[in-house]
C-alpha positions in Angstrom: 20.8 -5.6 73.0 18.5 -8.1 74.9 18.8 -11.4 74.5 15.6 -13.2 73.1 14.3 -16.5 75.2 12.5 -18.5 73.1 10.2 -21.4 74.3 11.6 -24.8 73.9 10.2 -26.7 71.1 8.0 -28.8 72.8 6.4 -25.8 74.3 6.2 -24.6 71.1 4.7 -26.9 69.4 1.6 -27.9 72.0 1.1 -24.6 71.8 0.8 -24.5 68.6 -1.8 -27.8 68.4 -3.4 -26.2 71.6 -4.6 -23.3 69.6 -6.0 -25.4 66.9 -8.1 -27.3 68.4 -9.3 -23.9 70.6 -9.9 -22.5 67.1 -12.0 -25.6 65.7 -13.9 -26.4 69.3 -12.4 -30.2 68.8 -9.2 -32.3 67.3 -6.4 -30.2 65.8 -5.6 -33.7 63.6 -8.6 -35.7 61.6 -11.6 -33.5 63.1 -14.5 -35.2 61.2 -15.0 -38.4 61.9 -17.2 -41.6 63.7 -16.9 -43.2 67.0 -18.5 -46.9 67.2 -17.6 -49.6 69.9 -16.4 -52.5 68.6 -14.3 -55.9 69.9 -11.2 -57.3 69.0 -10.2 -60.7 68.6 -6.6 -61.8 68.9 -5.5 -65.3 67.6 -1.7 -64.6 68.1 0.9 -64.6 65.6 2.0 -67.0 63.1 5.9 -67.8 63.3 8.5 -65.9 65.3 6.6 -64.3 67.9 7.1 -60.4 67.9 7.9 -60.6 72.3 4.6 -58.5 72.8 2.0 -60.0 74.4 -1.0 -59.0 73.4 -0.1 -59.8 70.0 1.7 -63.1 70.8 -1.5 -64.3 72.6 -5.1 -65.3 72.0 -7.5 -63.2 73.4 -10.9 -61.1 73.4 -11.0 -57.5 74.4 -13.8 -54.5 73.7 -12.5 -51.9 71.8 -13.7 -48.3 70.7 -13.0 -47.2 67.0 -12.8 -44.1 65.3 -12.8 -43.7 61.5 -12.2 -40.1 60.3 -11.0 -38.0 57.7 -7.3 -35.9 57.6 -7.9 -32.6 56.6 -10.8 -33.1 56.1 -11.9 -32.9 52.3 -15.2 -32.8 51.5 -17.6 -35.7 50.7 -16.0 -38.4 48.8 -12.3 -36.1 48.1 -9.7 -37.9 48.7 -7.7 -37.5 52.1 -5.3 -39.2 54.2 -7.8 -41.5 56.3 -7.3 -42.6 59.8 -8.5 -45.3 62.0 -8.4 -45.5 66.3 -9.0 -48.2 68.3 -8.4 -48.6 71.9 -8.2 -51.9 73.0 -9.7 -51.9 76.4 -7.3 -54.4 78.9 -8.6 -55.5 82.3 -6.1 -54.1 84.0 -3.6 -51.1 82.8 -3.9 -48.5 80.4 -5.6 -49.2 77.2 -3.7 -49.8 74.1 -4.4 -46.6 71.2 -3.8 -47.9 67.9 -3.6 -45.0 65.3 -2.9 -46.1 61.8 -3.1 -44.1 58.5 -4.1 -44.8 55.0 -1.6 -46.2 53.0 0.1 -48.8 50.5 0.4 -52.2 51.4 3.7 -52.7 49.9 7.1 -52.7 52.0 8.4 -49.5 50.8 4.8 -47.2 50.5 3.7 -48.7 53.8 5.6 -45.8 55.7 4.2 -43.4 53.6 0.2 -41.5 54.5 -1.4 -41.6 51.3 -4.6 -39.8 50.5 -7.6 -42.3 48.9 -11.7 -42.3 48.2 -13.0 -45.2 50.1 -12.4 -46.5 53.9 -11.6 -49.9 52.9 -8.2 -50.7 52.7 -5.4 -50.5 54.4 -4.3 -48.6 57.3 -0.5 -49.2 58.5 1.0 -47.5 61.3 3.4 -45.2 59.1 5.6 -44.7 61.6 7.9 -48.3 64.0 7.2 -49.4 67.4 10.1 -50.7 69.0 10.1 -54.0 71.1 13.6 -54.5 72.6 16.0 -54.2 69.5 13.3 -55.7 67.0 11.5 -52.7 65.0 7.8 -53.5 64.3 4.9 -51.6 61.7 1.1 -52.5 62.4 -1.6 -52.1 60.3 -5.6 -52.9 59.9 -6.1 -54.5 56.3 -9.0 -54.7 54.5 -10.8 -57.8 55.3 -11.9 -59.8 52.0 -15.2 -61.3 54.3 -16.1 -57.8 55.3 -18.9 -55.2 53.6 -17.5 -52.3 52.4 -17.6 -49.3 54.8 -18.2 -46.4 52.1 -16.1 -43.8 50.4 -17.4 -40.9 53.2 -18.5 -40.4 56.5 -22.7 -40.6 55.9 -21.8 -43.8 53.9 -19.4 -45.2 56.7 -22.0 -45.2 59.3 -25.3 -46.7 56.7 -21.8 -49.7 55.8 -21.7 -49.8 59.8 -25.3 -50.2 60.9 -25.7 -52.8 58.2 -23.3 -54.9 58.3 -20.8 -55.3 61.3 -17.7 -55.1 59.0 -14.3 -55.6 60.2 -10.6 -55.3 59.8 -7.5 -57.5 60.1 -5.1 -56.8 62.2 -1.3 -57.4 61.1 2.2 -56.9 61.8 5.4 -56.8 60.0 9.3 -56.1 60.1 10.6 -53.3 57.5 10.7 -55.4 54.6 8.7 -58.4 55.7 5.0 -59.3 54.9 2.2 -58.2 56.8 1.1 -61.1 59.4 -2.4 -60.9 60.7 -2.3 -61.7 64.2 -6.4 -60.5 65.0 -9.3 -58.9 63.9 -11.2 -55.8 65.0 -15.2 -55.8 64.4 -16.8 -52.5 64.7 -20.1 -52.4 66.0 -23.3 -49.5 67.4 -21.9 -46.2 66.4 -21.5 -43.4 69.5 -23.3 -40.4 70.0 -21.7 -37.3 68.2 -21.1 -36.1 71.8 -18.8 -39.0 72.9 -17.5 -39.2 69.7 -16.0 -35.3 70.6 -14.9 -36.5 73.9 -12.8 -39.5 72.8 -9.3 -38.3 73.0 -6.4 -41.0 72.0 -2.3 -41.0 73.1 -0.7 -43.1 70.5 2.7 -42.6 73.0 1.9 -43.4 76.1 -1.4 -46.0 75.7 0.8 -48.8 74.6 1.3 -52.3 75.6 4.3 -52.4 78.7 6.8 -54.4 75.4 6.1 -51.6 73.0 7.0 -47.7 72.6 6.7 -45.8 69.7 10.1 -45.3 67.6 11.1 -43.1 64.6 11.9 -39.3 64.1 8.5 -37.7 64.3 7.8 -40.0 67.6 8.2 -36.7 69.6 5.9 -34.2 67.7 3.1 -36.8 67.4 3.8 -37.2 71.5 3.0 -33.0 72.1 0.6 -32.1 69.3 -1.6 -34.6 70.8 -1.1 -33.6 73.9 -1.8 -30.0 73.0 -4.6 -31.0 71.0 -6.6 -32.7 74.1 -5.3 -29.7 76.7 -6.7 -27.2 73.8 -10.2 -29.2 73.9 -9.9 -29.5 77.6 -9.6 -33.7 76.9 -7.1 -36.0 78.6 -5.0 -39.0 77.5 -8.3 -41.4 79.2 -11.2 -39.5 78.0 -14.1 -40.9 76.8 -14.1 -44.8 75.3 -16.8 -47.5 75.2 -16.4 -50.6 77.0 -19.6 -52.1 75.4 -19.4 -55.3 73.8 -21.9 -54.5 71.0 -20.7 -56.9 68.1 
C-alpha cells in the first residue's frame, strides 16, 4: 500500500486561510470593518520600564486603524471585535498592534469575548515576550473620549464627529493595566484602501518584542495565507497622514 504524504501543517493551514479569503474576495479573519488614519501619542511608562522602547519612550508617530467585526454578526449582534493600528516609525518596519475585545480583569483579559458596542477594551489576548519578561497590551476605553457606536455605520458618524481615542496600556499576567499612550483616530479611508490594508501581527513588531504563547504560530500562517489569498503583502496599504 502507498504511503500517504501529507502537507506539513503550516502548509496546511495557509492553505486553508488562502482559500478563505479567495472565497470572500478579502480578509479570511474580521472582514467588515473601517480604516481611518489616526496618530499616536506615547508618554512612556510609569514604574519599571518594560525594556521596549517605543513604549519606554515619549514620542509622536502617525498611525492607521482599523475597527472591525469577527465573524461578522449583523448590525448591532454581538461579536468578538477587533482593533489595528500600525504605528508608522521613521525608520523600520511598522509596529501592527492587533488586540481583541475583551475583560479587563487579569484572568478574562486572555480570553476574546463577544460584546455590542466599540467602546471598551481591547487586550492583546495572546503575550509578547521581551527578553524573559512576558507582556499583554491593550487599548482601553478612554473616559474623555465620545463613544464610537455599537456597529460599523455608527462607528464611522462617532468618528467624523468627534476624534475619539483610546489608551494604550500594558501589563504583566496578573498586574494592572499601565497606560503608556494614546491613539486618536482621525479621516476615515476609502472602502478601497480599507481592502488593501493588510496587517502581520508576527513579524511588524518592535526589534524588543516577539509574539509568545501557543497559538503564536497559527496566527503567523493564517495571516499570511489570508494576504497571499487576497494577493496583499505584510506592507500593503497604510496611511501616513497626520489627520488628527
Amino acid at each position: 500500500m502507498p504511503t500517504i504524504s501529507w502537507p506539513p501543517p503550516a502548509v496546511l493551514t495557509e492553505r486553508a486561510a488562502r482559500a478563505v479569503a479567495r472565497l470572500r474576495r478579502g480578509r479570511t479573519l474580521h472582514p467588515a470593518g473601517r480604516s481611518f488614519a489616526g496618530a499616536v501619542l506615547v508618554w512612556g511608562t510609569a514604574g519599571r520600564p518594560t525594556g521596549v522602547r517605543l513604549l519606554d519612550r515619549p514620542g509622536q508617530y502617525p498611525a492607521t486603524v482599523r475597527l472591525s467585526k469577527g465573524t461578522p454578526t449583523p448590525g448591532t449582534w454581538p461579536d468578538v471585535l477587533g482593533l489595528a493600528v500600525r504605528i508608522h516609525r521613521a525608520t523600520g518596519r511598522p509596529f501592527d498592534l492587533l488586540v481583541s475585545s475583551s475583560a479587563t480583569a487579569p484572568v478574562l483579559r486572555h480570553l476574546p469575548l463577544p460584546r455590542r458596542r466599540f467602546t471598551g477594551t481591547y487586550s492583546s489576548v495572546m503575550s509578547y515576550r521581551t527578553g524573559r519578561r512576558r507582556l499583554w497590551l491593550a487599548a482601553l476605553a478612554d473616559p474623555e473620549s465620545p463613544d464610537l457606536g455599537r456597529d460599523l455605520a455608527g462607528l464611522s458618524t462617532a468618528v467624523a464627529a468627534g476624534r475619539p481615542s483610546l489608551v494604550l496600556a500594558v501589563a504583566s499576567a496578573a498586574g494592572p493595566w499601565r497606560p503608556f499612550g494614546q491613539v486618536t483616530i482621525g479621516d476615515q479611508l476609502s472602502a478601497r484602501k480599507d481592502a488593501g490594508l493588510a496587517f502581520d501581527p508576527v513579524g511588524n513588531l518592535p526589534e524588543e518584542l516577539r509574539l509568545a504563547g501557543p497559538l503564536a504560530w497559527l496566527r503567523q500562517h493564517t495571516y499570511r495565507g489570508s494576504r497571499r489569498g487576497r494577493g496583499a503583502t505584510a506592507q500593503s496599504g497604510g496611511s501616513t497622514g497626520l489627520t488628527v
